[in-house]
N, C-alpha and C positions, 0 to 999 in steps of 0.2 A: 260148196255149202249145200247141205241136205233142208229139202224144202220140198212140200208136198201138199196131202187133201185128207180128211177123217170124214169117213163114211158111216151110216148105220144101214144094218137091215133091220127093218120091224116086220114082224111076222107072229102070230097064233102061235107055233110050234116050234121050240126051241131045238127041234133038230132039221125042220126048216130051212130055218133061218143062219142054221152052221151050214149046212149045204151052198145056201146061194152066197153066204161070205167066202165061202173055199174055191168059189170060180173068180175072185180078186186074189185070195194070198194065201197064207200057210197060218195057221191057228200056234201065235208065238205064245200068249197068256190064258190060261182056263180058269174062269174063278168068276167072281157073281158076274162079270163083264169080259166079255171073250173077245181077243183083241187079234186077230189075223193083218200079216204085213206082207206086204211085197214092193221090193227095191227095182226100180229099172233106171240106172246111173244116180245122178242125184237126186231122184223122186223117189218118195216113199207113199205108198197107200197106206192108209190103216181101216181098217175094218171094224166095227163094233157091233157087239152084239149085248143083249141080254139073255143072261142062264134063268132070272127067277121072273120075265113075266110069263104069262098074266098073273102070276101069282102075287106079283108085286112091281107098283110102275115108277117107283120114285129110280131108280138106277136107268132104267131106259129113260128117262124125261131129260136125264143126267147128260147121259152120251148123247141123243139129240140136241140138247142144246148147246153141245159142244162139237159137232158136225155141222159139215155146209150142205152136206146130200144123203136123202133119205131115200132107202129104195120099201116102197111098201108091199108086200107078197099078197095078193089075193086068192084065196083058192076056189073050188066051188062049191062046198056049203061056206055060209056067213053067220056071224052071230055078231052080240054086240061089242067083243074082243076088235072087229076089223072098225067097226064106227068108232073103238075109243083111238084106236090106232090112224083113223083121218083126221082127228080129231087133234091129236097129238102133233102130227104131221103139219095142220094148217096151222095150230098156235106156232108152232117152230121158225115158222117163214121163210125156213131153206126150200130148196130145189129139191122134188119131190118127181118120182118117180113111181110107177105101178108095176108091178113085176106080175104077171098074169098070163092065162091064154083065154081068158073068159072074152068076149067079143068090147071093144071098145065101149060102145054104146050100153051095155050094161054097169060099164066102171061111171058113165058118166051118170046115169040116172039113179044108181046105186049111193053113189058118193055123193050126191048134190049139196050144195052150200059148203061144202071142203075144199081143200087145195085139189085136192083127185081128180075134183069134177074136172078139170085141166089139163092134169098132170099127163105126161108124154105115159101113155101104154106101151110097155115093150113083152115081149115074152123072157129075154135074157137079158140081166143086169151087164151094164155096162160104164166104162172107166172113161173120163177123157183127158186123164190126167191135169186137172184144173189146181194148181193152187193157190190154198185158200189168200183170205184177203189177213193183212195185219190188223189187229183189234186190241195190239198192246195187252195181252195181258199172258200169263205160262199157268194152266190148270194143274196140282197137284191134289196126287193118290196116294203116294205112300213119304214118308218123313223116315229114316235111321242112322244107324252110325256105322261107317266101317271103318274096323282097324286101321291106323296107317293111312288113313283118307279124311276121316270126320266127319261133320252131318253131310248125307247125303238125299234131294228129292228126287223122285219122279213122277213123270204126267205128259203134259203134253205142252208145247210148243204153240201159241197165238198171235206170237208177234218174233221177230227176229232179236236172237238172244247171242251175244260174244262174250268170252274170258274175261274176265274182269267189269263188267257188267254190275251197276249194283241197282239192285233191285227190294220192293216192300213186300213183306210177307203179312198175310190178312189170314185174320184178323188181329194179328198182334200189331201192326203198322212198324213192324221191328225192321231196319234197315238190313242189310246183308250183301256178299259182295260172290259173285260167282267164279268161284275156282279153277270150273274143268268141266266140260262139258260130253259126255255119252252118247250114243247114235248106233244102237244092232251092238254095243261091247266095244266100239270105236273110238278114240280122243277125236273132238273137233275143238277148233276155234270161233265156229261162229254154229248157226242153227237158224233154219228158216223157219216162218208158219208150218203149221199142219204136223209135226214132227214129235214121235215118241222119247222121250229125254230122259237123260239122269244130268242132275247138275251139285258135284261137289260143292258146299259154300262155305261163308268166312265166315268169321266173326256171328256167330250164333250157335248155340247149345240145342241139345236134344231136345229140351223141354220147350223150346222157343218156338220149334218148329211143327212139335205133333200134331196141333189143332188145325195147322196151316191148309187150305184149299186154293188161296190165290196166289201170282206174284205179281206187282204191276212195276212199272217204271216210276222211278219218285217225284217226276208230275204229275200222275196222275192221280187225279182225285176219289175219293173210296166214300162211300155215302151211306145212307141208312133210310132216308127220304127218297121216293122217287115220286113225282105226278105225271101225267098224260094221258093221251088217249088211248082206253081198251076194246076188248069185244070182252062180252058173256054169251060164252056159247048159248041157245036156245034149248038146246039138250038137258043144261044144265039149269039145277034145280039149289046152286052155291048162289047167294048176295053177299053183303057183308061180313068178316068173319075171320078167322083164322086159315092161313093157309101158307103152302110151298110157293116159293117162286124161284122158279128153275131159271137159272143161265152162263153161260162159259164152263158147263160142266158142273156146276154147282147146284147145291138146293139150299135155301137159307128161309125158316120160317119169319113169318108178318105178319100183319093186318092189312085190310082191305077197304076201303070206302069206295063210293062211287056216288056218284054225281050225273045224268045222262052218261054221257061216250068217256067223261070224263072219268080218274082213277088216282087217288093218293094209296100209297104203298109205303105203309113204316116196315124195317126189317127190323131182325132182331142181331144180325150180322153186319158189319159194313162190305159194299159190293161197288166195285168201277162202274161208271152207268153201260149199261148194254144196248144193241140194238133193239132188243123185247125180253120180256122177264115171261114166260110159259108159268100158269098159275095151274095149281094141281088143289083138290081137297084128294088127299089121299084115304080117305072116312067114311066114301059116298059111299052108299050099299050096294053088295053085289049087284053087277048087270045094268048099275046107271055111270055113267062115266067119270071119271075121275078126274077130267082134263074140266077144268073148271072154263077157261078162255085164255088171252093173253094181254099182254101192256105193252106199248112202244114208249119210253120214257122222253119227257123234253127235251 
């Protein structure tokens, strides 16, 4: 059974950032989120990237919060692209990395109050083949139909998925039942965490499927309320209000209140609770940050 780990590099420059993903894998997908793989037995890497920032952060927030390790590129000029980018990295709460040759002590005093100020400084990104934890839930990107097969998704793998597996597609809450499973063009019968998937399914139509971004197991609970405790970043200049809340690959707009440390979070989508929802105002004006803070839900 294929079972692995989903990486990002974040970096300024999007050809960067294709470089230091090509020292992990082979660039399989081109298109707003650049997906490079490499197989060693039954482990799979994947690598992500984004093609449109800084142009645009809601697709990186995406794949971050849909990774467990973040490698961040430092160069040596700085602007306020690398703050929004620690920024992003600390709401994440994954494992966080400095990809640099700038001297340590500059990344820490540089970074302070982020995850960075921390984070292991290396000069070359490196793999330790860790895979990821189960978190129940399979992110979907694309929904179609092929001839002689029927609806078919693909995404990515968060929890261990077998044949005949039935599963909830969100936000329809529509039941469905897993056909066949994909891996590189491959039939399997089972599929670990961290893994790029195609999954043929049952009982469900085209139309059922198109909107779909989640699947969870049909314990699990899908919600539209979350409370707990957040940060606001200090940077930021967001309270109350409309916003992104990024997680498992996802962005689903809400409302915000807050209370001190405290935070309610109405969606406008239903969402599995997560380990933290990453809140973005994707609105803020050039050069102030976009990463508003994040929420750990109860």
């Amino acid at each position: 059974m294929y079972k692995g780990n989903i990486m990002t590099v974040l970096a300024r420059d999007k050809e960067i950032a294709k470089h230091i993903s090509e020292k992990f894998g082979k660039l399989h997908e081109d298109g707003k989120v650049r997906i490079f793989y490499r197989r060693n037995g039954d482990y799979i890497r994947s690598i992500l990237t984004s093609a449109e920032y800084p142009d645009k952060i809601l697709e990186l927030a995406e794949i971050v919060s849909l990774s467990s390790k973040h490698f961040v590129y430092v160069g040596e000029n700085l602007s306020w692209v690398e703050g929004e980018l620690a920024l992003l990295a600390t709401a994440s709460g994954s494992n966080v990395f400095v990809v640099t040759n700038r001297p340590e002590s500059d990344i820490r005093k540089v970074f302070k109050g982020t995850s960075l100020e921390s984070a292991p400084v290396i000069p070359e990104p490196v793999d330790d083949e860790t895979v990821m934890a189960d978190e129940g839930v399979a992110y979907i990107d694309k929904a179609f139909v092929v001839k002689g097969v029927g609806v078919v998704v693909t995404g990515f793998s968060r929890m261990e998925i077998k044949v005949h597996d039935k599963l909830v597609l969100l936000p329809s809450m529509k039941e469905t039942e897993v056909k066949s499973i994909q891996v590189l063009d491959e039939d399997q019968e089972s599929v670990g965490p961290g893994i790029r998937i195609g999954l043929a399914l049952r009982n469900v139509k085209e139309d059922e499927v198109k909107e779909s971004y989640l699947m969870v197991k049909p314990a699990v609970k899908a919600e539209k309320e979350f409370s707990g405790k957040g940060v606001i970043f200090p940077w930021s200049q967001s309270m109350d209000g409309q916003f992104h809340f990024v997680s498992y690959g996802v962005s689903v707009t809400g409302s915000l209140t807050k209370d001190g440390d405290m935070m309610k979070i109405t969606l406008n989508q239903p969402m599995p609770k997560p380990k933290r929802f990453i809140i973005l105002n994707v609105n803020a004006k050039q050069g102030k940050p976009r990463v508003v803070g994040y929420m750990i839900p109860d």
